[in-house]
C-alpha positions, 0 to 999 in steps of 0.5 A: 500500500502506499502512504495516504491509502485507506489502509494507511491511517491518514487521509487518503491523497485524494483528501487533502486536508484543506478541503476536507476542512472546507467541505465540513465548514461549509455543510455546517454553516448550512445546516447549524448556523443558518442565521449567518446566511443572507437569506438570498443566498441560502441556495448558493451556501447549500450547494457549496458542500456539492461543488467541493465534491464535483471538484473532486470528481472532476480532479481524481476520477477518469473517463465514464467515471468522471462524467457520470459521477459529475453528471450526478452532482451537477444534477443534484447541485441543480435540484438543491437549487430548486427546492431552496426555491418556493413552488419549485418541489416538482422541478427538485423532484425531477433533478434529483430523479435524474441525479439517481438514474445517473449515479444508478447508471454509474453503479452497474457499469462498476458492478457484477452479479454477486449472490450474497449481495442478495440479502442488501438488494432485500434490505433495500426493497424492504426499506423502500416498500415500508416507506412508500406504505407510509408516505405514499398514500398521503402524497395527493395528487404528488403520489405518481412521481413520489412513486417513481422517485422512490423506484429510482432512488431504490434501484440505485441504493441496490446498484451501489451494493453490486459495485465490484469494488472492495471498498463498495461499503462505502458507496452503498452504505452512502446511497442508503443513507441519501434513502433515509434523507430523501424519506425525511423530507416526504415524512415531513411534507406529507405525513407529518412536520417534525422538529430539525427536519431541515437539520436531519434532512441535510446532515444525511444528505450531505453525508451521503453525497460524501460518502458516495463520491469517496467511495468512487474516488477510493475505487480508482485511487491504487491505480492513479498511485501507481501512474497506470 
């Protein structure tokens, strides 16, 4: 292994300190100290944390790599942007749909058929069928895109458990944890408002978008220390 690997016990070298810092800064700026935002800027603060990711991914990755993982960013970024946006939900819904057929796309072009990864696909479906009994049903006229998001969203969190890659924990664990942020934000728009949904909402969100792009990153980063 060499220095600033995963296995190593220091940051990776695709992690300089710097920016680490700047994107934990910045995610909660956001998500704790809001009043020290200008009101008319909340939108450009929330996707600070996802342009220091798109850096990232444009600087460390490669080819199809590098294009569907930024695509996904760029799509998210597009949808925090109209969802910081009153009467833009739907438009927010679609981006983020988009955002997840893309990271989905990227994960099966990583992956391969492994049967004991069975039991995550199951866990996945799970999650995704109890949520949408819930929330669902509340959803009114929003019920068939609400559906759909939740078909999308599932049939990427199963890709990123079939990513052919040591560290696919990463990845999967991150799409799983982007279900559960995606499922506050339904529980507290239709179901029902719950206190610091904003705060749960966003710290999960921004975890998972981070959790995602390391873990792609760390999938190519022995090759780009070896030069190869």
């Amino acid at each position: 292994m060499t220095n600033g690997s995963p296995a190593s016990g220091r940051l990776p070298a695709f992690i300089p300190p710097f920016w680490l810092a700047a994107f934990l800064g910045f995610s909660l700026l956001y998500i704790a100290l809001p009043g020290l935002i200008p009101s008319g800027g909340r939108w450009l603060f929330k996707i600070i944390p996802i342009a220091l990711l798109l850096h990232m991914a444009v600087t460390q990755t490669a080819g199809r790599t590098r294009t569907l993982l930024s695509l996904g960013l760029v799509l998210s970024a597009i949808g925090d942007v109209l969802l910081a946006h009153s009467g833009m939900f739907v438009q927010g819904l679609g981006a983020f749909l988009l955002a997840q057929i893309t990271y989905t796309v990227l994960f099966v072009t990583q992956g391969r058929w492994q049967p004991a990864r069975l039991l995550w696909a199951a866990l996945i479906v799970m999650y995704a069928a109890v949520c949408t009994l819930v929330i669902v049903p509340q959803a009114g006229d929003m019920q068939l895109p609400v559906t759909a998001y939740m078909i999308a969203i599932s049939l990427m969190a199963i890709a990123a458990g079939f990513r052919d890659d040591p560290q696919f924990l990463w990845v999967a664990m991150g799409a799983l944890i982007f279900m559960i942020s995606d499922t506050l934000i339904a529980v507290g728009r239709f179901v029902t408002p719950f206190e610091y949904s904003g705060i749960a909402v966003m710290s999960t969100y921004y975890l998972a978008q981070l959790l995602i792009c390391l873990g792609v990153v760390a999938s190519q980063y022995p090759s780009q220390a070896h030069g190869k």
